[in-house]
N, C-alpha and C positions, 0 to 999 in steps of 0.2 A: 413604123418610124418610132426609134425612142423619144421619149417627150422629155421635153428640158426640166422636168421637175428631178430627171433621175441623177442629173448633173455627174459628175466626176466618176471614173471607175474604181471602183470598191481597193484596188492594191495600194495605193497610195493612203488612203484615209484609215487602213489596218495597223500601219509601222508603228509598233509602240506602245499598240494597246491591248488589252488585257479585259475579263470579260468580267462583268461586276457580279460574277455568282462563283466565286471560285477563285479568282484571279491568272487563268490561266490563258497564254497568247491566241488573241482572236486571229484569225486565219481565212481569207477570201474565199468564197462559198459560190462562184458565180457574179454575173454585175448583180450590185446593188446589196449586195449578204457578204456576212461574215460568221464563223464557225466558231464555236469552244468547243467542239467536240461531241458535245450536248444538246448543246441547241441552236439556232441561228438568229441574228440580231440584224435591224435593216439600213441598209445605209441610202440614206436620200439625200439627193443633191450632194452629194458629195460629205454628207455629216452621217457620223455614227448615231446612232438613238440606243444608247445603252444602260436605260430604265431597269434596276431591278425592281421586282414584287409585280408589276405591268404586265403579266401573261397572255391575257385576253390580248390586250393594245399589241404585243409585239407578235401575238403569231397571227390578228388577224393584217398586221402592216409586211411579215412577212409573206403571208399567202398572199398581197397584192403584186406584190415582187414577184416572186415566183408564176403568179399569172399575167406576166410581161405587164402590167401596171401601175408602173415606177407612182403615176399621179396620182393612184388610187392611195398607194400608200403612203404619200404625201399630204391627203384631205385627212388620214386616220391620222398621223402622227399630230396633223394643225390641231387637230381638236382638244389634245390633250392641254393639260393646264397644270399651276403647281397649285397647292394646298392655300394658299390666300386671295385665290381668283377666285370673286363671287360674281361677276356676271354672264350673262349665254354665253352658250357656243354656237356660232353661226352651223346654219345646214349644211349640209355635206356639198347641196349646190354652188353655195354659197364660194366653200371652200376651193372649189374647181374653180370658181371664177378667179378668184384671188392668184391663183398660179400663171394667168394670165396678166398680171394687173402690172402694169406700164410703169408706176411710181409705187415710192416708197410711201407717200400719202393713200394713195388709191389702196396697196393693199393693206396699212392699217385700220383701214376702215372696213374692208370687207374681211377682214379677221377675226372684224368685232371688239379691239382691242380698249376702247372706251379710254379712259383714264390713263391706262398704262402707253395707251396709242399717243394721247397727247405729251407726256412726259418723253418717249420716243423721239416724238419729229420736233421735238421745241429744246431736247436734251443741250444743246450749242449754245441756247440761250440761258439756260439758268445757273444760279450763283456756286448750284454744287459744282458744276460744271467746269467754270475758272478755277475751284477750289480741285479738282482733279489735274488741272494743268497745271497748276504752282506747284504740286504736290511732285507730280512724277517729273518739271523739271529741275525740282530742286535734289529730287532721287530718282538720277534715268537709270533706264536700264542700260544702257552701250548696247553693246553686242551680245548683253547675254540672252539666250531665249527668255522669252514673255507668253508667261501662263498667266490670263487674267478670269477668273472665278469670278460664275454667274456674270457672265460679259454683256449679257444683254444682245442689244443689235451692236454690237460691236463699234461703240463711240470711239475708244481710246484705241483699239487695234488699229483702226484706223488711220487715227493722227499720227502714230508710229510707224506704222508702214508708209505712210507721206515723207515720213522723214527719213524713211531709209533700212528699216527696221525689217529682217526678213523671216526670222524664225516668230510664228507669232501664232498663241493657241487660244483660244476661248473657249470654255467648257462654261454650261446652263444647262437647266432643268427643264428648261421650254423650250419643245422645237418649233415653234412660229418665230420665237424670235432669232433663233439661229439663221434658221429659214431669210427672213428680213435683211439678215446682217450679210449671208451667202448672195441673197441677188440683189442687195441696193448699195448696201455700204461698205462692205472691207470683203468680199469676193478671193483676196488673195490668201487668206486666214483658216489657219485648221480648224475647225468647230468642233465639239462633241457635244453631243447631247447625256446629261449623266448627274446624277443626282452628288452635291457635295457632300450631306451627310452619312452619304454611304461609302464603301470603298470606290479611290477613283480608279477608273478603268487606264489610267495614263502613267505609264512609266517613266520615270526623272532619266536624264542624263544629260549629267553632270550640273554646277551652277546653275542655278536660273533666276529670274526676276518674277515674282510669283504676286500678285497686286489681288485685289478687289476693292467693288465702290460702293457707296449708298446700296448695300445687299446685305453685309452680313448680319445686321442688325435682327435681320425676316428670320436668319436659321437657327434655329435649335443647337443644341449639342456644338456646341463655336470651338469650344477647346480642342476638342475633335477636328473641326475643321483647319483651326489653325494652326494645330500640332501637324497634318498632312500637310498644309503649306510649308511650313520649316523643312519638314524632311525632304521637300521636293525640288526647296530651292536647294539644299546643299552647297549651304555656305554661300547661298547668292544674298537676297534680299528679298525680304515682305513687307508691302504696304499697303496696309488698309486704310481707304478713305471713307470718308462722311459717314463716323458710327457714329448713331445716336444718343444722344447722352439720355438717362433713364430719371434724372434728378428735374429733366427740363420741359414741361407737358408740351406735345407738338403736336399740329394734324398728322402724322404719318403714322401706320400702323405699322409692329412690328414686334421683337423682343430686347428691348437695347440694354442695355448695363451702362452702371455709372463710371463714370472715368476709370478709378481704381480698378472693374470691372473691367473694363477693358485692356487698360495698360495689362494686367495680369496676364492674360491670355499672350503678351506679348512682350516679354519682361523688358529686353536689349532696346526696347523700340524710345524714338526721342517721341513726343508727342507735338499735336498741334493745335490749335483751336480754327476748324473750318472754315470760320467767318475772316479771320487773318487771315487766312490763305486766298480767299476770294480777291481780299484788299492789297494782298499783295499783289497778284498778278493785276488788277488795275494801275496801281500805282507803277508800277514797273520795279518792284523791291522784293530782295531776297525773306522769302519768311523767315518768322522766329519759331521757334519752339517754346514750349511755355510747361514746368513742372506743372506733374498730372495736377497737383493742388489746387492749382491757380483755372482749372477748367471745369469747377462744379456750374459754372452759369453759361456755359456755354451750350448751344443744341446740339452742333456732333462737332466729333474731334477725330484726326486723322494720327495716325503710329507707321513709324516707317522704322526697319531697322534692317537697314539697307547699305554697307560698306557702300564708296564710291565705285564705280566700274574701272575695270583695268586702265591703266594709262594709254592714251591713242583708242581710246572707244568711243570718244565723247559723238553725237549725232546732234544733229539742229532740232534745237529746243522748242516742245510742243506748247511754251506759254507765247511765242510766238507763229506769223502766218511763214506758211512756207514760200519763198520767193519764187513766182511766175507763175503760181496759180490762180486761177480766178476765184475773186470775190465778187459777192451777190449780197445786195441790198436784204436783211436778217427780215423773210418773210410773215412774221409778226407785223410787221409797217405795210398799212392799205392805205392806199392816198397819201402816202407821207406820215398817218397816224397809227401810233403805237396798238395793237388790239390785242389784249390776251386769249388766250385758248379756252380758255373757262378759268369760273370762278374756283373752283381746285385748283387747276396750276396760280389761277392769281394767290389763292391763299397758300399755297405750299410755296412758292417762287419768287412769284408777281413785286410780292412789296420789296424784296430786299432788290429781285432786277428794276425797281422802278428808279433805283440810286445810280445808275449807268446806263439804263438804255431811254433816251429821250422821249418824251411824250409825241414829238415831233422832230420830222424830219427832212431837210428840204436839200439834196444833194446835188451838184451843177453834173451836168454832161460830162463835163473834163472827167470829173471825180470820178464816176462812173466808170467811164472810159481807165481810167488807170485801176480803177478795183478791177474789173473785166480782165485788163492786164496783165495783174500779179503786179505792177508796179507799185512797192511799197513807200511809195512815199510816207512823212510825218503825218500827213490827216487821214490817210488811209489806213496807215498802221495805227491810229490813235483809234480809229473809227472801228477798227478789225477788235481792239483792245476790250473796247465798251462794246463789243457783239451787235453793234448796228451792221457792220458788213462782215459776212460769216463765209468759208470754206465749205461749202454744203456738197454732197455726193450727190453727183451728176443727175439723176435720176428720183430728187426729193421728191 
């Protein structure tokens, strides 16, 4: 029986890709493989894993393929991690179980995901979070495709595809998190697995809407990076949110640059001050932009340089809830009281969400009843606003 770790047949997950040692078109090799000719790369659960310099990791994830053990090569590829992960890696047993794991919670934990686990499942709640939603509805994408770099589990693909959004790609350097994003949250989403500051294995066509969030700060070589974003959107738009500011000392680790820093790498782009953009989608008001100048004290700043989308593209706006889906009481609140994840998300998150999401929380039946609904009423949508009741994937 093939085991559901091997998800999707390798011809679909090939269209358009190109092999990161070479760039020449990968080519279906059998389920679960893909070919440059040279060598073969593995495709699990329907994701490419197209790691250059990883020899050992790809031919022993390829021999699990090949020996009809789609799962085998699913526990090699969990294991791997990017250059800023410092804690274990669960056993290999460990990792079998996790391919079995019912929730999104259940397999973060058996992933071993620690920190980055919590930042994952609480991601709907924190301030960068709103600060992503004001951003990308004040510069959607319509209809053009959406490439969003180092995507994570796939937050905002998501929201997009809620709203109607169908061409939609995520490339990351970790496959657990692809992995996460493929069986709990955005299932409908192209993934790749594939390193940004090397060559990407994804060939442009035409326009695109090409984003990243609270990421790029981590990578090296950024002008690199963002000079492939340009050429990818051709002519579409780039927007990068929550970069660090380097002038403003923070708990996050990373490599940030200062404003000017930044803006640089992105000359066209208007800027923003992240914490505005949080306050605006509370407040329900358009952000402003703000000369780079005026952003040396701020902790990160977002750059969009992003034309609007064609005329008749516009799609319903991710700073609001999609109408008749259910809302669920924002599982931070046990007995009605607010509890954070640990004292890290309190310190990275914690104090600026303590400015909207209540210490307490006491919701009648009714209420209930119409979040369950998708009936947006005024204290529902107010409620949905301040991240007390949240749009969570079915399977949190």
């Amino acid at each position: 029986m093939r085991s559901p770790a091997a998800g999707p047949a390798a011809t679909p997950a090939a269209t358009g890709l190109v092999s990161p040692v070479g760039g020449v078109p990968l080519r279906p090799r059998g389920p679960g493989l893909l070919s440059d000719g040279e060598r073969l790369w593995p495709v699990v659960a329907g994701i490419p894993w197209l790691r250059a310099g990883r020899e050992e990791l790809r031919e022993r994830a390829v021999r699990r393929i090949e020996e009809g053990d789609p799962g085998g090569a699913a526990v090699v590829l969990l294991a791997d991690t990017d250059d800023w992960w410092d804690g274990p890696v669960p056993p290999p047993g460990t990792l079998r179980v996790a391919l079995k794991a019912a929730t999104l919670r259940e397999a973060v934990v058996l992933l071993g995901l620690g920190r980055v686990g919590d930042y994952f499942l609480h991601r709907w709640s924190d301030p960068t979070w709103l600060a992503v939603l004001a951003l990308t509805a004040h510069h959607p994408p319509g209809h053009r495709p959406v490439l969003e770099l180092a995507c994570g589990t796939g937050h905002l693909l998501r929201e997009l595809a809620l709203r109607g959004h169908r061409d939609l790609t995520g490339i990351d350097v970790v496959f657990a998190k692809l992995w996460l994003a493929r069986r709990f949250v955005v299932p409908e989403a192209r993934l790749v697995c594939a390193d940004l500051t090397a060559p990407w294995p994804l060939r442009p066509h035409g326009p695109a809407y090409v984003t990243c969030h609270d990421a790029l700060y981590f990578l090296p070589r950024k002008r690199e990076v963002v000079d492939r974003a340009v050429r990818y959107a051709d002519g579409g738009a780039v927007v990068l949110g929550h970069c660090h500011n380097a002038l403003v000392p923070g708990p996050s680790a990373g490599l940030p640059l200062d404003p000017a820093g930044w803006r640089s790498l992105l000359p066209g782009a208007v800027c923003y001050d992240d914490a505005d953009l949080t306050r605006a989608l509370l407040d329900g008001v358009t952000p402003r932009p703000r000369p780079v100048g005026d952003l040396a004290h701020c902790e990160a700043l977002a750059l969009a340089d992003a034309p609007p989308p064609p005329p008749g593209q516009a799609l319903p706006s991710p700073a609001r809830p999609v109408p008749g889906r259910p809302l669920r009481l924002n599982p931070l609140y046990r007995d009605g009281l607010l509890r954070w994840p640990s004292p890290r998300w309190w310190d990275e998150y914690g104090r600026d969400a303590a400015g909207y999401l209540p210490n307490r929380v006491a919701l009648s039946p009714a209420l209930l009843a119409d979040a369950r609904a998708g009936r947006l009423t005024p204290e529902v949508a107010g409620l949905a606003r301040r991240r007390v009741l949240l749009d969570l994937p079915e399977r949190w």
